[in-house]
C-alpha positions in Angstrom: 2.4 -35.2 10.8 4.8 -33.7 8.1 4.8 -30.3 7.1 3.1 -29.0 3.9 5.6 -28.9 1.0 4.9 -26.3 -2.3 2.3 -28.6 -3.8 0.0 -29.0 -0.8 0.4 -24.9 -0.7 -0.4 -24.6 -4.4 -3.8 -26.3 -3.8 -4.7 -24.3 -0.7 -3.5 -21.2 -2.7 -5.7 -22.3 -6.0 -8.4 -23.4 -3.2 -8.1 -19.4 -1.4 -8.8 -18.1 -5.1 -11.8 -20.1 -5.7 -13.5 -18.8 -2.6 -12.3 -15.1 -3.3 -14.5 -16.1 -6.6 -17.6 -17.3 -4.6 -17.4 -14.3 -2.1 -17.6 -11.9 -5.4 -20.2 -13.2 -7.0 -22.4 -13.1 -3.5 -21.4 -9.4 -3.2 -22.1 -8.9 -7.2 -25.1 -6.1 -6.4 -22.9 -4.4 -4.0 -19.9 -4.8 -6.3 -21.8 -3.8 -9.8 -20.3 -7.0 -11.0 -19.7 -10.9 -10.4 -16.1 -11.3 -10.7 -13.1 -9.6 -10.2 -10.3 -9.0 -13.2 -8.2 -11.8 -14.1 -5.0 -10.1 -13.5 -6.1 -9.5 -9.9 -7.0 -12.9 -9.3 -3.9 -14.4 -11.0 -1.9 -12.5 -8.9 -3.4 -13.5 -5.6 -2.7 -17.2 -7.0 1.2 -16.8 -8.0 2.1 -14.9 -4.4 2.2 -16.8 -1.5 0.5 -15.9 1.2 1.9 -18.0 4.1 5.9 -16.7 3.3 4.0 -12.9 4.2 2.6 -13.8 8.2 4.1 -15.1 10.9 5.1 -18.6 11.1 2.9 -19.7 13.9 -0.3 -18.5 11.7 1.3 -20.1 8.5 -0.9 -22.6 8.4 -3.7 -20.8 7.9 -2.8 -18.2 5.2 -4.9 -19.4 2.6 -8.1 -19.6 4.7 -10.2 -16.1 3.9 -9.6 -14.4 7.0 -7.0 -11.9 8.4 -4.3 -12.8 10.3 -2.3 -11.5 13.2 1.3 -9.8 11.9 2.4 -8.2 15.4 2.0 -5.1 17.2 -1.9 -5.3 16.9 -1.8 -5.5 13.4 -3.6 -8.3 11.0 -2.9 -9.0 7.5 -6.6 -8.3 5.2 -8.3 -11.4 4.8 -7.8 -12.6 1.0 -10.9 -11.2 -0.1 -10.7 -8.0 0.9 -6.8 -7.6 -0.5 -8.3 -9.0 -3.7 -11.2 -6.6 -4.0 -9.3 -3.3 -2.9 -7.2 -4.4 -5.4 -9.4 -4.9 -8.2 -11.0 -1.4 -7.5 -8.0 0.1 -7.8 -7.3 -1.0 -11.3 -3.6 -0.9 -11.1 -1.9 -0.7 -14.7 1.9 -1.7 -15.6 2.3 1.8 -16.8 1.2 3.8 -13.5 2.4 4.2 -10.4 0.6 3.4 -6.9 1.0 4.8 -3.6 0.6 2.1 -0.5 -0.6 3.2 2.8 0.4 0.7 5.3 2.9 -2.1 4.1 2.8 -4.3 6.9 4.3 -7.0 6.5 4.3 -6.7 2.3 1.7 -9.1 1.1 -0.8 -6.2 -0.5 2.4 -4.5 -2.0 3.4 -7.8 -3.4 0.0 -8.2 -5.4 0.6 -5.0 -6.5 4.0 -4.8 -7.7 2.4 -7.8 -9.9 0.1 -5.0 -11.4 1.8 -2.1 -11.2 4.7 -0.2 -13.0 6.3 1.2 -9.3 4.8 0.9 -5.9 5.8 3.2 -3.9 4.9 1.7 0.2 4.7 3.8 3.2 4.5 1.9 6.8 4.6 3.8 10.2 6.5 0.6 12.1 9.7 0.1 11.3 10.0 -3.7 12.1 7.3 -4.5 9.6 9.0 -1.7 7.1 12.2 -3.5 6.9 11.1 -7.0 7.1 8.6 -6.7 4.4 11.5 -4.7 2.3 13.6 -7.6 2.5 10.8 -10.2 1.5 10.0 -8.0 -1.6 13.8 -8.3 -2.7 14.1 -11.9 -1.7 11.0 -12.2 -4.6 12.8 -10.2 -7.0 10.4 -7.3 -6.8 12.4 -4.3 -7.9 9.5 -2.3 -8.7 8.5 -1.8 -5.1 10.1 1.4 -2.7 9.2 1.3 1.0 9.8 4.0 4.0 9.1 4.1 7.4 7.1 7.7 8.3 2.9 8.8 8.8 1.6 7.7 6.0 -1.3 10.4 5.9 1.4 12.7 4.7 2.1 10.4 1.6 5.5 10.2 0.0 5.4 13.9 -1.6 9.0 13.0 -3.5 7.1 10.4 -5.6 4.1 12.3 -6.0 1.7 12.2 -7.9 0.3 9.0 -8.2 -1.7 7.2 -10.5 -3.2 5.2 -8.2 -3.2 5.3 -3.9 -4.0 2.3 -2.0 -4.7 2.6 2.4 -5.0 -0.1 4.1 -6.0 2.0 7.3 -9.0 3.7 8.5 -9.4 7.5 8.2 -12.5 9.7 9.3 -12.0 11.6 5.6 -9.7 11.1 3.1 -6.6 12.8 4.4 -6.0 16.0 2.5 -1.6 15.3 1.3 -2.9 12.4 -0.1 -6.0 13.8 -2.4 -3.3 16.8 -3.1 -0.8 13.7 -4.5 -3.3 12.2 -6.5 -3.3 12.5 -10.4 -6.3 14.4 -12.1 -8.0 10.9 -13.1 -6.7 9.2 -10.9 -8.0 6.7 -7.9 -8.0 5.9 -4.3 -9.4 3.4 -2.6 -9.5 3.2 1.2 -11.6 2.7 4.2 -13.3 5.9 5.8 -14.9 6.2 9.2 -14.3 4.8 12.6 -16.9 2.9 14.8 -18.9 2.3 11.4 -16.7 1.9 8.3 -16.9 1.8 4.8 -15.2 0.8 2.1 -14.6 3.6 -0.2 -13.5 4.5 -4.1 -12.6 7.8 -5.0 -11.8 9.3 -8.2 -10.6 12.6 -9.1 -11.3 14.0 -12.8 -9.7 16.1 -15.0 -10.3 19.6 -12.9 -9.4 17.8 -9.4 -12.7 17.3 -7.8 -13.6 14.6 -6.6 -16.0 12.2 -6.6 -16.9 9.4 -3.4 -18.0 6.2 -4.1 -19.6 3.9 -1.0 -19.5 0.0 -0.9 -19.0 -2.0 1.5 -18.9 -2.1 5.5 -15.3 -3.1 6.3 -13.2 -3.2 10.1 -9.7 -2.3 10.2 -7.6 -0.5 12.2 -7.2 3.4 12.3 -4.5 5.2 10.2 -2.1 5.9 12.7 0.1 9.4 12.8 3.7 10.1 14.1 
């Protein structure tokens, strides 16, 4: 059989949005709504998916489910990137935090959305690999460093916007301090039972928790 060219990868792609559709409109009382913003979901169509895994799982990158990178570490299923996406609202005029690179696919649908990304990943292998796909795309709007990414990046600080891709007990306390009054963070919190997670801080820094979802992903790791 011969290998999928960009066409038969554009369907699958278009196919992977339709279903992130389908899954948001089943979650819709969860969610407080049936679909997810336009920008998000145009995004998730224009980056592809399987240039961000491993090759031996290529083939599946547009099928809704997460997929090994290495080190016992998965890519989010398509959905999930989607949705933590469209709850963090990203803006071209702000600037987001990202806990957890990988190997760069969530960064990448953010640096569609965002002003500046800013991505912080405790492995180095995934750091620099995922720093070099993001150039290879162009994406000059995107600065990653290898370090514990509970600490933030305090240099850049503060954000508009934080995204973790990693599990915490409670939101960890550098990166509430280097969020902006009004601004957002979406993440998983707890361990055997997670959830899925929105907070907002307002004007006078408090903050407010907002519960969805149960999610499964791995622990935010420390150095």
């Amino acid at each position: 059989m011969k290998a999928m060219n960009e066409t038969h990868l554009g369907v699958l792609r278009r196919h992977m949005v339709e279903v992130i559709a389908i899954y948001a409109d089943l979650a819709s009382e969860e969610l407080g709504k049936a679909a997810l913003d336009e920008r998000v979901m145009a995004a998730m169509l224009r980056v592809p998916r399987h240039l961000f895994v491993p090759a031996p799982v290529a083939p599946f990158a547009y099928q809704d489910m997460p997929l090994p990178i290495g080190f016992d570490k998965t890519v989010s299923q398509p959905f999930m990137v989607a949705l933590m996406t469209d709850l963090l609202a990203p803006q071209p005029h702000e600037a987001v935090l990202e806990i957890g690179t990988g190997l760069g696919y969530q960064t990448a649908i953010l640096a569609q959305l965002a002003g500046q990304v800013w991505s912080v990943e405790i492995i180095e292998e995934f750091a620099s690999h995922a720093e070099a796909l993001l150039q290879g795309f162009g994406m000059s709007n995107v600065g990653i460093r290898v370090g514990d990414g509970s600490r933030g990046w305090l240099e850049h600080a503060p954000f508009d916007k934080i995204l973790v891709t990693a599990a915490a007990e409670e939101a960890p306390p550098a990166l509430l301090e280097q969020l902006k009054p009004m601004g957002r963070m979406v993440l998983p919190l707890g361990s055997e039972e997670q959830v899925l997670t929105v907070i907002d801080k307002d004007e006078q820094g408090q903050v407010d928790e907002r519960k969805l979802i149960p999610v499964r992903f791995s622990q935010l790791e420390a150095s």
